[in-house]
N, CA, C and O atoms as a printed pandas DataFrame, in Angstrom:
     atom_number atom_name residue_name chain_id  residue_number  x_coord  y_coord  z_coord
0              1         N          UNK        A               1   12.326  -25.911   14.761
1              2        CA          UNK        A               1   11.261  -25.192   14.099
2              3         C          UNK        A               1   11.840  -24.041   13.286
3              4         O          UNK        A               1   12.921  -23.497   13.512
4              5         N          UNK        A               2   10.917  -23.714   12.234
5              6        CA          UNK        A               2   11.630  -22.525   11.160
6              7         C          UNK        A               2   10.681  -21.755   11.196
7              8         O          UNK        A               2    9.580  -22.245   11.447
8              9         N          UNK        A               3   10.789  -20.346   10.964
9             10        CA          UNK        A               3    9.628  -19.108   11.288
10            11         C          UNK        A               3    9.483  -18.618    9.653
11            12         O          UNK        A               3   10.438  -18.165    9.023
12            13         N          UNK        A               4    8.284  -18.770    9.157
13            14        CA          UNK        A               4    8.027  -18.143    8.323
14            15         C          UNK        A               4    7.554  -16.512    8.325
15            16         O          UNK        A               4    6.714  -16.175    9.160
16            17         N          UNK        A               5    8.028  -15.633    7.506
17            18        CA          UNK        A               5    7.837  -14.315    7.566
18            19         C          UNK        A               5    7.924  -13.454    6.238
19            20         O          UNK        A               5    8.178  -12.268    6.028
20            21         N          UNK        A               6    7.592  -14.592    5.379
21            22        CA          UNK        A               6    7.700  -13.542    4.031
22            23         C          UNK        A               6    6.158  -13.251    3.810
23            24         O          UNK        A               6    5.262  -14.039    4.114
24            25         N          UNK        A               7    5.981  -12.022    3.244
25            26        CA          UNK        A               7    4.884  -11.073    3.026
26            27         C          UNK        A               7    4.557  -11.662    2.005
27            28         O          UNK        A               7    5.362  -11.864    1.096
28            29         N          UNK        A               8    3.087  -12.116    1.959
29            30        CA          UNK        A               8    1.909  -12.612    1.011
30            31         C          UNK        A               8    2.194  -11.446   -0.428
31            32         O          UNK        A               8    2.949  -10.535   -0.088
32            33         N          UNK        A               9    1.825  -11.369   -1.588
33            34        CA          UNK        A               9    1.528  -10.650   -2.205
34            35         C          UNK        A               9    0.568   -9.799   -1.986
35            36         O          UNK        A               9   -0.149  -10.160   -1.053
36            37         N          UNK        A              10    0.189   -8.574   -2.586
37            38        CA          UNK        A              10   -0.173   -7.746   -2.302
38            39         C          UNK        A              10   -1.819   -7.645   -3.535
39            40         O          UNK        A              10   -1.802   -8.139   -4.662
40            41         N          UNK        A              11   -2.765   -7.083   -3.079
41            42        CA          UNK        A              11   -3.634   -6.947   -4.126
42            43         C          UNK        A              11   -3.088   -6.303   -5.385
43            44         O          UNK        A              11   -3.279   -6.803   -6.493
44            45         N          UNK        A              12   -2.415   -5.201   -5.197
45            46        CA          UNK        A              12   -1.770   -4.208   -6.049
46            47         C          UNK        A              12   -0.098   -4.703   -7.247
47            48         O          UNK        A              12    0.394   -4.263   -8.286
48            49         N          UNK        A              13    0.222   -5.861   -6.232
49            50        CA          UNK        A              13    1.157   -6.558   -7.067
50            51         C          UNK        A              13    0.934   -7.481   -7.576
51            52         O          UNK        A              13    1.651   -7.707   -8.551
52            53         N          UNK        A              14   -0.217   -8.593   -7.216
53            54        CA          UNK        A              14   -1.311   -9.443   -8.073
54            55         C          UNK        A              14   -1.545   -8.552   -9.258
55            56         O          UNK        A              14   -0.740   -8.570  -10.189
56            57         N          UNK        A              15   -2.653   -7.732   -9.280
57            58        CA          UNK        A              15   -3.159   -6.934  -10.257
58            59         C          UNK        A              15   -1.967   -6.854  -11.611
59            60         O          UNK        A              15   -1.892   -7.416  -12.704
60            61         N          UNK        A              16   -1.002   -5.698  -10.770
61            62        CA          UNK        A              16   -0.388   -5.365  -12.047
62            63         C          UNK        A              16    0.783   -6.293  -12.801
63            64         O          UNK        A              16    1.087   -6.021  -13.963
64            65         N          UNK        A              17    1.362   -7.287  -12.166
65            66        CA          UNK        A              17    1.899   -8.401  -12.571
66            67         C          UNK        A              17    1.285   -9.439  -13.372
67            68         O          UNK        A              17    1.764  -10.085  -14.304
68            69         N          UNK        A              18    0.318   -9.474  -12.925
69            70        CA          UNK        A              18   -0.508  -10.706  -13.088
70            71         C          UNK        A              18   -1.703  -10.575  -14.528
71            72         O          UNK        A              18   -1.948  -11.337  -15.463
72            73         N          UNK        A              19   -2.127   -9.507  -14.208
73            74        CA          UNK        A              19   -3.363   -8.693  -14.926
74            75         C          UNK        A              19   -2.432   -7.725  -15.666
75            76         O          UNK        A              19   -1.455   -8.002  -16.361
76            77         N          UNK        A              20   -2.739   -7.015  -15.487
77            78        CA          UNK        A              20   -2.228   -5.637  -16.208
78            79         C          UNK        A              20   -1.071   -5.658  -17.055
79            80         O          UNK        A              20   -1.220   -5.185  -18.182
80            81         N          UNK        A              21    0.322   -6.222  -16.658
81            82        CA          UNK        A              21    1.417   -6.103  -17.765
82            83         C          UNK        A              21    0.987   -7.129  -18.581
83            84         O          UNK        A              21    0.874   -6.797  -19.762
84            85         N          UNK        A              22    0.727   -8.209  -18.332
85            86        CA          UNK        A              22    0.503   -9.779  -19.680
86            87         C          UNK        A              22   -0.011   -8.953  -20.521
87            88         O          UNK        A              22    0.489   -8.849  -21.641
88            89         N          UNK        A              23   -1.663   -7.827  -19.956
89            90        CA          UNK        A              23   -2.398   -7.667  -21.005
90            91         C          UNK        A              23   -1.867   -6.302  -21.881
91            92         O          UNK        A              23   -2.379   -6.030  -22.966
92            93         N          UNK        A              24   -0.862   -5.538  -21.327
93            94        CA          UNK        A              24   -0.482   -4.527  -22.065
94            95         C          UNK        A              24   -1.263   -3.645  -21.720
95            96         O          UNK        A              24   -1.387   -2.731  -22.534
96            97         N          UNK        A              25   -2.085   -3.550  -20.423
97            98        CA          UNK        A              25   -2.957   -2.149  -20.102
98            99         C          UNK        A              25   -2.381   -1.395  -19.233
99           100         O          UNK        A              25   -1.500   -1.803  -18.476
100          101         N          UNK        A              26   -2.746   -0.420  -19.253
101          102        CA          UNK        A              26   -2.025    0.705  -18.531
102          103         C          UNK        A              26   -3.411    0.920  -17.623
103          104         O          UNK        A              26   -4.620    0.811  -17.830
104          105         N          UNK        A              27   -2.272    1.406  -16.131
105          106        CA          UNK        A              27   -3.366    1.728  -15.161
106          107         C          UNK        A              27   -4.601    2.836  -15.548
107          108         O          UNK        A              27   -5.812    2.740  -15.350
108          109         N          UNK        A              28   -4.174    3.421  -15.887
109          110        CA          UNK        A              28   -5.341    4.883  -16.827
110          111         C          UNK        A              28   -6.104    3.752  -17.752
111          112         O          UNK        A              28   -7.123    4.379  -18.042
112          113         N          UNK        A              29   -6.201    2.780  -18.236
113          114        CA          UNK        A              29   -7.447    2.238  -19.077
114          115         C          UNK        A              29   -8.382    1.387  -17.853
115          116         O          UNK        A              29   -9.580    1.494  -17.591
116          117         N          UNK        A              30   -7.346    0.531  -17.250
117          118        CA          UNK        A              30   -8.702    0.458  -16.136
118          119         C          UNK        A              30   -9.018    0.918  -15.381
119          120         O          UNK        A              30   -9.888    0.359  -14.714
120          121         N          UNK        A              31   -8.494    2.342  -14.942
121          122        CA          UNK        A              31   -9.460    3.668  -14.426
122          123         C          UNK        A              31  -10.256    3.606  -15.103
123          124         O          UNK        A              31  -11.096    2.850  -14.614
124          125         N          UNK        A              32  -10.588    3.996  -16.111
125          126        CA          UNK        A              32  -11.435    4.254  -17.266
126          127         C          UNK        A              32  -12.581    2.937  -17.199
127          128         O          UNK        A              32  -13.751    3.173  -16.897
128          129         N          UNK        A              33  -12.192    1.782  -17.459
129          130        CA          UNK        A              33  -13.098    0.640  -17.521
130          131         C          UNK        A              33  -13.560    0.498  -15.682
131          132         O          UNK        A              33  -14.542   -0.203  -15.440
132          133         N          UNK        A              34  -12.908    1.099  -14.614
133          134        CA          UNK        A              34  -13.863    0.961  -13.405
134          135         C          UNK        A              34  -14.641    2.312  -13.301
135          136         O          UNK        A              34  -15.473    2.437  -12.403
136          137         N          UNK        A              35  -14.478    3.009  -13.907
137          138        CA          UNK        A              35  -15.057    4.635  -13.860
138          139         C          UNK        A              35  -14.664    4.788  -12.355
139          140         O          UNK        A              35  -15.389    4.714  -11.363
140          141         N          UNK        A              36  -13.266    5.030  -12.454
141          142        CA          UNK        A              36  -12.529    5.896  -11.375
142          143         C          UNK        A              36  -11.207    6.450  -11.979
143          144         O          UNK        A              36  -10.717    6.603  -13.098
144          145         N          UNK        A              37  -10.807    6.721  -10.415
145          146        CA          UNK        A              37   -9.254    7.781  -11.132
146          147         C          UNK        A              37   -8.347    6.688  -11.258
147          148         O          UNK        A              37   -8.417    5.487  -10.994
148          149         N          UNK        A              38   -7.537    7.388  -11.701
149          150        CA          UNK        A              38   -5.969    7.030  -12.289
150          151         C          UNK        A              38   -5.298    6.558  -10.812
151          152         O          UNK        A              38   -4.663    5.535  -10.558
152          153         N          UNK        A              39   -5.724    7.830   -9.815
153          154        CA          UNK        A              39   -4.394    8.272   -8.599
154          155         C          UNK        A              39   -5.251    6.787   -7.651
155          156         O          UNK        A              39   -4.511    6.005   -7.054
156          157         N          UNK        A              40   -6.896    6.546   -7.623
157          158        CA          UNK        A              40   -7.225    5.126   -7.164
158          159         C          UNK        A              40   -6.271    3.598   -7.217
159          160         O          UNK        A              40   -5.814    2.742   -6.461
160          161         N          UNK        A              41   -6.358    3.994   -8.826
161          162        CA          UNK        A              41   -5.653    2.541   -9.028
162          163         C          UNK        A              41   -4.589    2.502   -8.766
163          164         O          UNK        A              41   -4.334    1.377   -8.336
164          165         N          UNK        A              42   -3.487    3.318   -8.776
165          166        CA          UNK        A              42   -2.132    3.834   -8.567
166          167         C          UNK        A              42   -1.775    3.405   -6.800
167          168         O          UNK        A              42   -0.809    2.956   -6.183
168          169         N          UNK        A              43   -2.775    3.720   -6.569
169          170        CA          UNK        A              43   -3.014    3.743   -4.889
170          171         C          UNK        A              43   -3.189    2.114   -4.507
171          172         O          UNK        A              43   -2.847    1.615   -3.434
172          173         N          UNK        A              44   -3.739    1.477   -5.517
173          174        CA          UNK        A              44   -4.367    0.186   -4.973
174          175         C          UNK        A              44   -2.751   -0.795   -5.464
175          176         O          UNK        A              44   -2.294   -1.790   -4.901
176          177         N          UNK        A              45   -2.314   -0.203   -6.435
177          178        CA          UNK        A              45   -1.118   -0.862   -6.846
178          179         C          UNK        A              45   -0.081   -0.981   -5.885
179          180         O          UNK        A              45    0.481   -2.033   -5.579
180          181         N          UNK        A              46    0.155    0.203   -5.401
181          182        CA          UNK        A              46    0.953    0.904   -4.568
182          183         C          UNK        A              46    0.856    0.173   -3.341
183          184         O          UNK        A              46    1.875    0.025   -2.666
184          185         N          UNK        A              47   -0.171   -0.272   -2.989
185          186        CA          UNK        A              47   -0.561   -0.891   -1.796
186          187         C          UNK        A              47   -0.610    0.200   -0.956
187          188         O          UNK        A              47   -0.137   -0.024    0.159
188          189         N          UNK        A              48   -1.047    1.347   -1.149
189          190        CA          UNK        A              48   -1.587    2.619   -0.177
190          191         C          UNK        A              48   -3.064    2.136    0.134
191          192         O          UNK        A              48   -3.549    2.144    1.266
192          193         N          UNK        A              49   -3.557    1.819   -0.731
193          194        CA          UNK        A              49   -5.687    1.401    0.280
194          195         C          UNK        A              49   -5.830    0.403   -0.389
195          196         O          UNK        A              49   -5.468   -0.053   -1.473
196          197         N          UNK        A              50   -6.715    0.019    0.862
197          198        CA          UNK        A              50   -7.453   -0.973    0.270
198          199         C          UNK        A              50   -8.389   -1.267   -0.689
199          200         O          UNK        A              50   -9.064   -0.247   -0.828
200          201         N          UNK        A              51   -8.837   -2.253   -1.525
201          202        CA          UNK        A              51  -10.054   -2.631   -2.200
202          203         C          UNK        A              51  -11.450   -2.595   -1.269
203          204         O          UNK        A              51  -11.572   -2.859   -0.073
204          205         N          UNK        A              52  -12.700   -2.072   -2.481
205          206        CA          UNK        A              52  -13.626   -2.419   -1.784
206          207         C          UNK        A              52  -14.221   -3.334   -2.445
207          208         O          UNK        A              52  -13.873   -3.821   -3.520
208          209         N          UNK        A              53  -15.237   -3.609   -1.734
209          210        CA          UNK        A              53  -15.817   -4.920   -2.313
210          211         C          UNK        A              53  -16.119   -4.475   -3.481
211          212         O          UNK        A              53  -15.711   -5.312   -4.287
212          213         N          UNK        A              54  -16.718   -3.429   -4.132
213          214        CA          UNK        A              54  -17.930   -3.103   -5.364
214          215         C          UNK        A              54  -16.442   -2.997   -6.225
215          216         O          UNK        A              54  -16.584   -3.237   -7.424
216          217         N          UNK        A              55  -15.129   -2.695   -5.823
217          218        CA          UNK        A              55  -13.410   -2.847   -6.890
218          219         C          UNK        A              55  -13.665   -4.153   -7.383
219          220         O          UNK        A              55  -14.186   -4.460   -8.455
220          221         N          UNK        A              56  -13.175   -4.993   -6.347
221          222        CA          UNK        A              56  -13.281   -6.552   -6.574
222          223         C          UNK        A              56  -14.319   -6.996   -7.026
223          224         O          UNK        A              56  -14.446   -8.220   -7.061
224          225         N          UNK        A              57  -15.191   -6.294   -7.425
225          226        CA          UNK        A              57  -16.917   -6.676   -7.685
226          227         C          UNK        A              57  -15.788   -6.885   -9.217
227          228         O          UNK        A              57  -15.081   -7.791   -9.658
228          229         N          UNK        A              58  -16.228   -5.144   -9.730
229          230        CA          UNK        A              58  -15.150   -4.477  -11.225
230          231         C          UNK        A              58  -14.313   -5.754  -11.734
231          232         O          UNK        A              58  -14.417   -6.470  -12.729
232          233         N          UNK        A              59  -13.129   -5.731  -10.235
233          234        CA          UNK        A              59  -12.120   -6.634  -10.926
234          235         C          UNK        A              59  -12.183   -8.243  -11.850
235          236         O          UNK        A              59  -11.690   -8.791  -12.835
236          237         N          UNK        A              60  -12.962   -8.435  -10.955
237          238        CA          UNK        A              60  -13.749   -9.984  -11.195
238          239         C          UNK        A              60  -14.237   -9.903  -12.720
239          240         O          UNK        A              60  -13.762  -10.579  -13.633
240          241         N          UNK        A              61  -15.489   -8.755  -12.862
241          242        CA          UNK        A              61  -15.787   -8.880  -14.318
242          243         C          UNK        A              61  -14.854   -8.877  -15.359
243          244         O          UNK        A              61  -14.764   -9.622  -16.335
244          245         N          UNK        A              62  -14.156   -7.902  -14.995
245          246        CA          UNK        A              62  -12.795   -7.077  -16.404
246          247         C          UNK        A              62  -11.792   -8.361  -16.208
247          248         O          UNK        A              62  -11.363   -8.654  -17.324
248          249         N          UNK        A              63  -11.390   -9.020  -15.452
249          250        CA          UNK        A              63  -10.473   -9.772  -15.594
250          251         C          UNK        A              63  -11.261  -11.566  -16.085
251          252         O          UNK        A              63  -10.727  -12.379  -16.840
252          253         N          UNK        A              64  -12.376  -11.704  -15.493
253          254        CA          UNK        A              64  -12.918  -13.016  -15.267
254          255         C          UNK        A              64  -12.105  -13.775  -14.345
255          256         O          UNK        A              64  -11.217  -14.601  -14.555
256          257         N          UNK        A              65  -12.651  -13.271  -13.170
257          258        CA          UNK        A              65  -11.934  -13.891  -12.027
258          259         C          UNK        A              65  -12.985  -13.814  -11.005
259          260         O          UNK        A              65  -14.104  -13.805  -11.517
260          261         N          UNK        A              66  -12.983  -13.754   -9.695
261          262        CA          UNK        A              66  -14.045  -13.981   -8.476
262          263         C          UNK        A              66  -13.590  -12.465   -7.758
263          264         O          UNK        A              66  -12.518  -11.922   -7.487
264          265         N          UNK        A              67  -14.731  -12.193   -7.647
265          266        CA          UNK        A              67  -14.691  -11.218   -6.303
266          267         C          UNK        A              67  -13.975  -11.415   -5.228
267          268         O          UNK        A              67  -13.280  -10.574   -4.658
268          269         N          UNK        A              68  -14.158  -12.698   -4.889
269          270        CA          UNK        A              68  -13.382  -13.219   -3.655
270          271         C          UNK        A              68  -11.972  -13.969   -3.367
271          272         O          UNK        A              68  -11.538  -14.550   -2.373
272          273         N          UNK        A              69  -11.435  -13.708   -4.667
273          274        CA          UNK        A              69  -10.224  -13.826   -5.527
274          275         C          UNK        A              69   -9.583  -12.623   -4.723
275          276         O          UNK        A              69   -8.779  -12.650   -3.791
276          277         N          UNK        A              70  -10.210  -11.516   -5.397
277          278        CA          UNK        A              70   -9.302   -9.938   -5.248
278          279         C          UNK        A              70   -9.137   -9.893   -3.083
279          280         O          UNK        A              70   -8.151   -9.745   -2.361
280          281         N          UNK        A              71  -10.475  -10.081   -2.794
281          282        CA          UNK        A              71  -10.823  -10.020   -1.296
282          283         C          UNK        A              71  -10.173  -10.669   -0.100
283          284         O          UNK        A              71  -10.205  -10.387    1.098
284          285         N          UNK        A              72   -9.373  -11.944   -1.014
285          286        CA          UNK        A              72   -8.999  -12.655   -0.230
286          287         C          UNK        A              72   -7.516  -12.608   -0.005
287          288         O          UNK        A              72   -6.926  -13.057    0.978
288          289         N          UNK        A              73   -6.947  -11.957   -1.129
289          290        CA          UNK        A              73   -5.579  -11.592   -1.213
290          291         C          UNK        A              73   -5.412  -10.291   -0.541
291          292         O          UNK        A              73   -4.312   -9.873   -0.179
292          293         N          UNK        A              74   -6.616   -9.606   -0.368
293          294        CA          UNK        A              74   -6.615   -8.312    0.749
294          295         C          UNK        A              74   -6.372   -9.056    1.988
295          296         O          UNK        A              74   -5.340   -8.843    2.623
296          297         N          UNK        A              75   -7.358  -10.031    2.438
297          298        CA          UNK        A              75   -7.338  -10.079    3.362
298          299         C          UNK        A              75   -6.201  -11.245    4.153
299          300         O          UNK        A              75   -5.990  -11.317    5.364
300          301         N          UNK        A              76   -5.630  -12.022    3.156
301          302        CA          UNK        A              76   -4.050  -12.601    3.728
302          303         C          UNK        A              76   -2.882  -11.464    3.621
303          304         O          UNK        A              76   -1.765  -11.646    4.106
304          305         N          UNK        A              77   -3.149  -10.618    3.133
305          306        CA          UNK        A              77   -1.903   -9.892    3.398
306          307         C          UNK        A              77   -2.081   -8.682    4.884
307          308         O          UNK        A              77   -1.233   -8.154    5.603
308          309         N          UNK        A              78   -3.224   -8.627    4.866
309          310        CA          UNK        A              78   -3.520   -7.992    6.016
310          311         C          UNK        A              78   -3.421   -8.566    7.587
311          312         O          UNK        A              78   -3.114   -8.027    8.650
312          313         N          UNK        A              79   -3.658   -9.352    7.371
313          314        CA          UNK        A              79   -3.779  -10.339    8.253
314          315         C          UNK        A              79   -2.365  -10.685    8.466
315          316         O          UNK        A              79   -2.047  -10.646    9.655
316          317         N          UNK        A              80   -1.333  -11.045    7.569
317          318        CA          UNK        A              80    0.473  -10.997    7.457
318          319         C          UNK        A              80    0.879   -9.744    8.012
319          320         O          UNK        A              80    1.729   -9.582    8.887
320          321         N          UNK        A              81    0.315   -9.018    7.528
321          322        CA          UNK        A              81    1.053   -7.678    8.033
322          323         C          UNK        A              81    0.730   -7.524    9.528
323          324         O          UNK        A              81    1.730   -7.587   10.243
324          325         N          UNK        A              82   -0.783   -7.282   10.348
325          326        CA          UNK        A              82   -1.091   -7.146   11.294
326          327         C          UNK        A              82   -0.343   -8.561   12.374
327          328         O          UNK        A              82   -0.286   -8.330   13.581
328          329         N          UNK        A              83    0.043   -9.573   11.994
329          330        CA          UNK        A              83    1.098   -9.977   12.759
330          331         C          UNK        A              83    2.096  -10.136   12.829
331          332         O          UNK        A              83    2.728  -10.983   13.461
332          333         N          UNK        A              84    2.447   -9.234   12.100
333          334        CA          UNK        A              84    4.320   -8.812   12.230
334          335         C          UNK        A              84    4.333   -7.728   12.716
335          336         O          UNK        A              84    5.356   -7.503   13.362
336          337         N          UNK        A              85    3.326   -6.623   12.667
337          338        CA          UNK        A              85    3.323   -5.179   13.458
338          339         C          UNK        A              85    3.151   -5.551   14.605
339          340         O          UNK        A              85    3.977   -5.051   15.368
340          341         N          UNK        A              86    2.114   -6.517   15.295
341          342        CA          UNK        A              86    2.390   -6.813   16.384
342          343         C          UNK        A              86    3.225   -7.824   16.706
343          344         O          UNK        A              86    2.605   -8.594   17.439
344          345         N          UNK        A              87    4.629   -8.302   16.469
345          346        CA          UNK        A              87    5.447   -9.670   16.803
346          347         C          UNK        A              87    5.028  -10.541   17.065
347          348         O          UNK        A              87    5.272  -11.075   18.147
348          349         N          UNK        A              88    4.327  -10.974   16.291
349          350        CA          UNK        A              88    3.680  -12.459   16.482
350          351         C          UNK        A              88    4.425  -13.145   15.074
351          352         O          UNK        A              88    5.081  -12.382   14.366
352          353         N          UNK        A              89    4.353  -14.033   14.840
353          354        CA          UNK        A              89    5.867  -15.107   14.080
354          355         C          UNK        A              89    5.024  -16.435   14.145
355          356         O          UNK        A              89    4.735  -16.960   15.221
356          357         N          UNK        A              90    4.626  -16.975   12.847
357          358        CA          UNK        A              90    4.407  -17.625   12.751
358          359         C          UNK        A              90    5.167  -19.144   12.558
359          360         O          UNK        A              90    5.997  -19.047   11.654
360          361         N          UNK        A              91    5.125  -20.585   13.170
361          362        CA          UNK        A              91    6.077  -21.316   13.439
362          363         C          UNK        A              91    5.585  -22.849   12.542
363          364         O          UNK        A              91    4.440  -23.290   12.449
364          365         N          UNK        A              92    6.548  -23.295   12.100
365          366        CA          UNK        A              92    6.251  -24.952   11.899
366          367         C          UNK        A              92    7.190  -25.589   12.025
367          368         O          UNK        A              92    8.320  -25.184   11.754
368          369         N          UNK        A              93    6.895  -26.807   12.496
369          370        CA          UNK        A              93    7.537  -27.883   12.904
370          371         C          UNK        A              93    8.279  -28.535   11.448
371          372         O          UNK        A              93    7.823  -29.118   10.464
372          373         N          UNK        A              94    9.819  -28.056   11.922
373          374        CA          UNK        A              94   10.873  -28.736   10.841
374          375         C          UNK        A              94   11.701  -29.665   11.043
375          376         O          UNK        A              94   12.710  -29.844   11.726
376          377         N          UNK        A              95   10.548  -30.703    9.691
377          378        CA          UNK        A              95   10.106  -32.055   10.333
378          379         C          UNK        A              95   12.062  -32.399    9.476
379          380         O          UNK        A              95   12.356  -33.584    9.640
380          381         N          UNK        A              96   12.721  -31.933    9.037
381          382        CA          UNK        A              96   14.319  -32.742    8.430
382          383         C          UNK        A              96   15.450  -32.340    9.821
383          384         O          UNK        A              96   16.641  -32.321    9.510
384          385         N          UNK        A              97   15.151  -32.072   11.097
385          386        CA          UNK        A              97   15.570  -32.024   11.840
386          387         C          UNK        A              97   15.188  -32.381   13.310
387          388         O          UNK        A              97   16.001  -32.209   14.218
């Protein structure tokens, strides 16, 4: 068996990889287009906090994507993280041996 343990992406590294550099925006314009701060989005990039739903509401429109797009990448990485803080190791059967 082989243990997988690499960390899901992050909402904040989705976003600005994915979204944000292709389009040439800077975090300060979609502050501006969610009517919040700068130090928010910075934060959400950063992977310091989480999204809330009414973000991912935002994100969904400004990007044309799903609410449950942004929500769900919160919630696999959370879910990754909370079982590696507690040692739990996820396992599959490696079937070339």
């Amino acid at each position: 068996m082989r243990t997988i343990n690499a960390a899901p992406s992050t909402v904040g590294e989705i976003l600005y990889e994915e979204f944000l550099k292709p389009l040439d925006m800077p975090p300060a314009r979609l502050a501006e287009l969610m009517d919040t701060t700068y130090e928010k989005i910075w934060e959400i990039i950063k992977n310091e906090r989480d999204i809330t739903l009414e973000e991912a509401t935002q994100l969904s429109i400004i990007f044309n994507t799903d609410a449950s797009f942004w929500m769900k990448l919160q919630e696999l990485y959370k879910t990754w993280f909370n079982k590696q803080k507690k040692g739990y190791s996820i396992r599959l059967l490696n079937r070339n041996t």
